[in-house]
MARKE-593238 format. One record per residue: x, y, z of N, C-alpha, C in turn; residue in three letters. Coordinates in steps of 0.2 Angstrom, whole numbers, plus 5000, padded with zeros to 4 digits. Layout:
<sebas>
XYZXYZXYZALA/...
</sebas>
This chain:
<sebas>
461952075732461352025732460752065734UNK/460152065730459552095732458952045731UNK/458752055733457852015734457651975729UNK/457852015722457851985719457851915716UNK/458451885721458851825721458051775724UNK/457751805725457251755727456451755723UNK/456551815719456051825714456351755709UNK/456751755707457251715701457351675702UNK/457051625706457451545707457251485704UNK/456851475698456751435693456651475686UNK/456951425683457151455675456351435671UNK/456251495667455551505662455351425661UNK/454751405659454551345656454151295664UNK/454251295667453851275673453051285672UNK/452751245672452151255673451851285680UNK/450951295678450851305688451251265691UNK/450751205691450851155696451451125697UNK/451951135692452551125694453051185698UNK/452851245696452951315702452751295706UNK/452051285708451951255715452251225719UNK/452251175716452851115719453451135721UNK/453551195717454251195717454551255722UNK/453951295723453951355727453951315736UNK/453451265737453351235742453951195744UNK/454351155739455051135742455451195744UNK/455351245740455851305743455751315750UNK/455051325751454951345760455251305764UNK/455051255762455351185765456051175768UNK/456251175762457051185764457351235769UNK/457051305765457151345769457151365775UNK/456351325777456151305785456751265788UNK/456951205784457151155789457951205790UNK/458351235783458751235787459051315792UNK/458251345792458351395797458051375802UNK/457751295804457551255810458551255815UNK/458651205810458951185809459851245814UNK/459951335810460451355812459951405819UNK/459251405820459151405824459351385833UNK/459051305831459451255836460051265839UNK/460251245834461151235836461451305835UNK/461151375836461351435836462051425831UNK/461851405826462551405821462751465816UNK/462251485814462651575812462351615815UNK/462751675819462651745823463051795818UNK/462551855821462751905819463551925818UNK/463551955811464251975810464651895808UNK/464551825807464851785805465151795797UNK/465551755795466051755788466051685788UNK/465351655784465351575783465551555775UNK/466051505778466351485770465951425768UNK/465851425765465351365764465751335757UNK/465751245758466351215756465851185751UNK/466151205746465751185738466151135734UNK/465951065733466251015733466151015723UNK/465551035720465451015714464650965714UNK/464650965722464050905721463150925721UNK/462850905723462050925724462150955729UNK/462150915737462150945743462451015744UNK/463151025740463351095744463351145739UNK/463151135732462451175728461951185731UNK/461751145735461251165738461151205745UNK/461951195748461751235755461951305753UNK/462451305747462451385743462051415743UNK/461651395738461051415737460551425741UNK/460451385747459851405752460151465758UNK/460751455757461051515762461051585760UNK/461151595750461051635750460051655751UNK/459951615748459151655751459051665757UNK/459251625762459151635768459451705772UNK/460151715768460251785768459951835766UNK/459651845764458951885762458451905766UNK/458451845771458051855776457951855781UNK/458551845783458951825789458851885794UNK/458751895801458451925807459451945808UNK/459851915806460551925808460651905803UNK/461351995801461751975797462651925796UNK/462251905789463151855790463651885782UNK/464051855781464251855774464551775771UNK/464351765766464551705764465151715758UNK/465651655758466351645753466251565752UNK/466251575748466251475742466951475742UNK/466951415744467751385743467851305740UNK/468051315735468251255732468751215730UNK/468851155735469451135733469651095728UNK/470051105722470151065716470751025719UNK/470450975721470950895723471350865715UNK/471350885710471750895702471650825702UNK/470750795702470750735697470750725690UNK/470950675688471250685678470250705676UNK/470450755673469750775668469250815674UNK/469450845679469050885683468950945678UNK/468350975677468251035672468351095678UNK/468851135677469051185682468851265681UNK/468351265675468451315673467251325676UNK/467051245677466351255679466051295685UNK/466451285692466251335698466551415696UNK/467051425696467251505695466751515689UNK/466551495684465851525680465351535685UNK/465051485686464551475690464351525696UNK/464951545700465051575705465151635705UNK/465251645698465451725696464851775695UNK/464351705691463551745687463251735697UNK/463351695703463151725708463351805711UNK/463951825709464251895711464451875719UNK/464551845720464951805728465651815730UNK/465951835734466851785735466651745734UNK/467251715733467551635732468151645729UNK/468451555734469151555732469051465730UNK/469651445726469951415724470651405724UNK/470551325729471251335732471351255729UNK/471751245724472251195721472551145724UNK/472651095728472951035731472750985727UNK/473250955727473250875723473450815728UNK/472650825732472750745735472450695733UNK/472450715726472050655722472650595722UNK/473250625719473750595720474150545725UNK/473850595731474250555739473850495739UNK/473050495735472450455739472850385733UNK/472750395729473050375723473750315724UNK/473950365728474850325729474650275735UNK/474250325741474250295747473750215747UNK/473250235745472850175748472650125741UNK/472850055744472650005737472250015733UNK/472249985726471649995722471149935726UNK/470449955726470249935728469849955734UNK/470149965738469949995744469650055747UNK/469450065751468950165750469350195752UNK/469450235749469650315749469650365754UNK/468850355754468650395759468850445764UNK/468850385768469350425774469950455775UNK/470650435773471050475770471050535767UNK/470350535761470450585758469850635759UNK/469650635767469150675769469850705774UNK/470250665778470850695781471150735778UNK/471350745774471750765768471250855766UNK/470550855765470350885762470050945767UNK/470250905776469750945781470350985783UNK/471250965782471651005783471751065781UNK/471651055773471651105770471351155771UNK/470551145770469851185771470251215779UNK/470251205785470451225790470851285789UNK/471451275786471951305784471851385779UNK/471351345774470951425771470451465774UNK/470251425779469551465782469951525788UNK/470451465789471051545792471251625789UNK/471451595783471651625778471151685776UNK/470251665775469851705773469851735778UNK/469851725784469251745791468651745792UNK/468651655790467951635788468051615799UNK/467251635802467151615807466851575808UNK/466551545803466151445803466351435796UNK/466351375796466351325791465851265789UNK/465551285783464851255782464851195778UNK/464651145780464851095775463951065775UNK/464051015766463251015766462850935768UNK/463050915772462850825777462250865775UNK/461850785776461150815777460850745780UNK/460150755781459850715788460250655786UNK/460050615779460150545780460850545778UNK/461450585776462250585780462050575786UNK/461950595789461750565799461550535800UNK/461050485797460850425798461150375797UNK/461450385791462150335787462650335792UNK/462950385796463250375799463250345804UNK/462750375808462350315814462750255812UNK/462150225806461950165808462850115804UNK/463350165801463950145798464150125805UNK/464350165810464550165816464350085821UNK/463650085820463350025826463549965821UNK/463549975814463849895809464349895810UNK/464849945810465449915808466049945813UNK/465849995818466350005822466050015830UNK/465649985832465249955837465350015841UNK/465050095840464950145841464250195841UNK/464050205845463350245844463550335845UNK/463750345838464050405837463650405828UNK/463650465826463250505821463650545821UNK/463450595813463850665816463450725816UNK/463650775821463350835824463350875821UNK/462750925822462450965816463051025817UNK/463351035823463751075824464251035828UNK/465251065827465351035833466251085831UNK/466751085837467051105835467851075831UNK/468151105825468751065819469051035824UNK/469651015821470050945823470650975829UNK/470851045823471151075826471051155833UNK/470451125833470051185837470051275838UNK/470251265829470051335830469551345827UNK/469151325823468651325818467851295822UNK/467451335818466851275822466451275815UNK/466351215817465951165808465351175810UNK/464751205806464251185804463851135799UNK/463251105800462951075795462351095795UNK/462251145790461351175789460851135787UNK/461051075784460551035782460450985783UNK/460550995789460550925796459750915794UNK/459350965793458550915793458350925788UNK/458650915784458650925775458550845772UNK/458150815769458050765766458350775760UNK/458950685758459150705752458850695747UNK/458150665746457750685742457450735740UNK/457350765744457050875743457850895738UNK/458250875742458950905739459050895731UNK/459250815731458850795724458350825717UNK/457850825722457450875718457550955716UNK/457550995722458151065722458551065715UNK/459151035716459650995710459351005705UNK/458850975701458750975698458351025696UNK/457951055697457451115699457851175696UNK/458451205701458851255698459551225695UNK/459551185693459951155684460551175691UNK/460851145695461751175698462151125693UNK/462751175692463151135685463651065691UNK/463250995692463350955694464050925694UNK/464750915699465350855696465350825702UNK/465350765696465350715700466150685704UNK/466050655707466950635712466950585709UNK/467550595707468150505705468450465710UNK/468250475716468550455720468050405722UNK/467850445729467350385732466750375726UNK/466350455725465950425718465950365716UNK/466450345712466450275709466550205712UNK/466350205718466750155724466050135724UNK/465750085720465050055722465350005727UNK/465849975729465649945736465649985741UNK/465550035745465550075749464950065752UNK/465250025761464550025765464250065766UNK/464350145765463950215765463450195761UNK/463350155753463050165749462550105750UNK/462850055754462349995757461650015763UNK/462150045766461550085773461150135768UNK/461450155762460850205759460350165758UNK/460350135753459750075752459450045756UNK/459850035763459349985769458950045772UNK/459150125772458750155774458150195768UNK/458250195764457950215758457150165758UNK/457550095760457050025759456450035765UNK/456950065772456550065777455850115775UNK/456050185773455850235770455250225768UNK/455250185760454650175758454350105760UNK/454550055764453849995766453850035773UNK/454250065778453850095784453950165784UNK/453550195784453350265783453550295790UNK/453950355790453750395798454450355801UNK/454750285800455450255802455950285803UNK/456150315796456750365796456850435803UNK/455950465801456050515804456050515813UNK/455750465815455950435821456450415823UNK/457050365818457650355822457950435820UNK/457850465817458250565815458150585823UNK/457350585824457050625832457450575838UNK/457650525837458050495843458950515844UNK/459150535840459850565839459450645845UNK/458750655844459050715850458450715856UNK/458550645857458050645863458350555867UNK/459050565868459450525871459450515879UNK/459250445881459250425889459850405890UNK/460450425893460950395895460950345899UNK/460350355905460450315909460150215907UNK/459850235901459550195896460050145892UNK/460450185892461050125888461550105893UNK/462150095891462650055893463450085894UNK/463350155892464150175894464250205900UNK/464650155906464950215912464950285910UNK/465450305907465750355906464850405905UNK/464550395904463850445900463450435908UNK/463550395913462850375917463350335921UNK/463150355927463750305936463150265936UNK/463250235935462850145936463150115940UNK/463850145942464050105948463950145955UNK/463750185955463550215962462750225964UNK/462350185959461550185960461250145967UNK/460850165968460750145975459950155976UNK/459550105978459050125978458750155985UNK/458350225982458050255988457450255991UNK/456950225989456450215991456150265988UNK/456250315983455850375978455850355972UNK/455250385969455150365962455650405957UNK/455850345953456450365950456150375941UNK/456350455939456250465934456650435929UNK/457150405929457750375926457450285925UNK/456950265929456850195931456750145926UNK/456450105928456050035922455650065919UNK/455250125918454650165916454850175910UNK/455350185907455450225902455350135896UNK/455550085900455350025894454150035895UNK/453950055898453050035899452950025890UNK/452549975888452249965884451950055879UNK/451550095884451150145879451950185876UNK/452650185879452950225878453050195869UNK/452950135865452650135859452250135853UNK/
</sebas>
């Protein structure tokens, strides 16, 4: 991979003004998701990241931005695409190994059919989801052993963390999100997400921009009842009638008062005693200018 790879990132017929544009969401992304592995110190020198290539926008996209970013990166990494074909009826299996080949990358392609188990297991009707996110994280865990990948990169991005916020407070009375970083199930692995301040809009656009050969999921994909897909919309809604919303409840996921909410276990609420000092933790933090 040489420099080139960043000479090359839109196909002929673009206008200026659409090079422009297009060139400025590059930065963009790029910023956020080296904001982003900055932060959470999520790739270090000498790392072997597999970045989990689903067929979708999002993890085209974090491909793609990692290998630029590898180009520019102050520390070296090596990236491996890993693809699980879950063997739904009519997956095109022949579209990623092309695709990945004209990048000149590793990559593997590891065969499991839990389209099946998802299939057998849970009623028609029902979501998928979560089962066959168990099913797909054992695996991946399993290969990332296999390669000697030392992270594993998957492509959430800002509003997958807002979705899930606010999934959690509707439907499992939990003020839990997911972490841009955090360590696998089975604790040998530690998961990254680089486009934790990535908008799935920018990404969309992206998508679109460098043509990635798109496949869609037959799974949850088709599942238009899926409250994921309802909080999209209530935040999408919020997005465009209140401007700056979104990005305010994102900047509160990392500027948390424990002592402000209600969990013991986060904050001894049971051994507060007043001292007669002014208390930085106190009523202040409700004063009117705080909004």
């Amino acid at each position: 991979m040489t420099s080139a790879y960043l000479k090359d990132l839109f196909a002929p017929g673009l206008g200026e003004k659409e090079r422009f544009e297009a060139n400025k969401l590059a930065k963009r992304l790029r910023r956020n998701v080296g904001q982003a592995i900055a932060d959470f110190n999520m790739i270090e020198e000498g790392d072997r990241v597999m970045v989990c290539l689903s067929g979708g926008k999002d993890s085209h996209a974090l491909l793609d931005i990692l290998l630029q970013m590898r180009e520019i990166a102050p520390v070296r990494f090596e990236l491996v695409a890993v693809n699980l074909d879950q063997k739904q009826p009519g997956f095109p299996a022949h579209v990623l190994p092309e695709y990945l080949q004209g990048l000149s990358i590793p990559f593997h392609i590891e065969e499991q059919d839990t389209y099946s188990v998802v299939k057998r297991v849970i009623p028609e009707g029902k979501t998928t989801c979560s089962l066959c996110s168990r099913l797909r994280r054992g695996v991946l865990y399993r290969v990332a052993g296999e390669l000697g990948a030392t992270k594993i990169a998957l492509g959430h991005h800002r509003d997958d963390i807002l979705e899930t916020l606010f999934l959690n407070l509707f439907y499992g009375g939990k003020l839990k999100a997911m972490p841009p970083k955090l360590v696998s199930d089975d604790g040998r692995h530690i998961v990254i997400r680089p486009l934790a301040y990535c908008r799935e809009r920018d990404l969309e656009t992206w998508a679109m921009l460098r043509r990635f050969p798109i496949i869609p999921c037959d799974l949850c994909g088709a599942q238009e009842q899926l409250k994921r897909k309802e909080t999209k919309a209530l935040l999408r809604d919020w997005d465009k009638r209140f401007p700056g919303r979104v990005e305010k409840i994102f900047a509160a996921l990392g500027n948390v008062a424990p002592s402000h909410l209600a969990d013991p276990k986060l904050h001894d609420f049971r051994s507060l005693k007043a001292t007669g000092q002014p208390d930085p933790n106190g009523d202040r933090a409700f004063d009117p200018e705080m909004f």
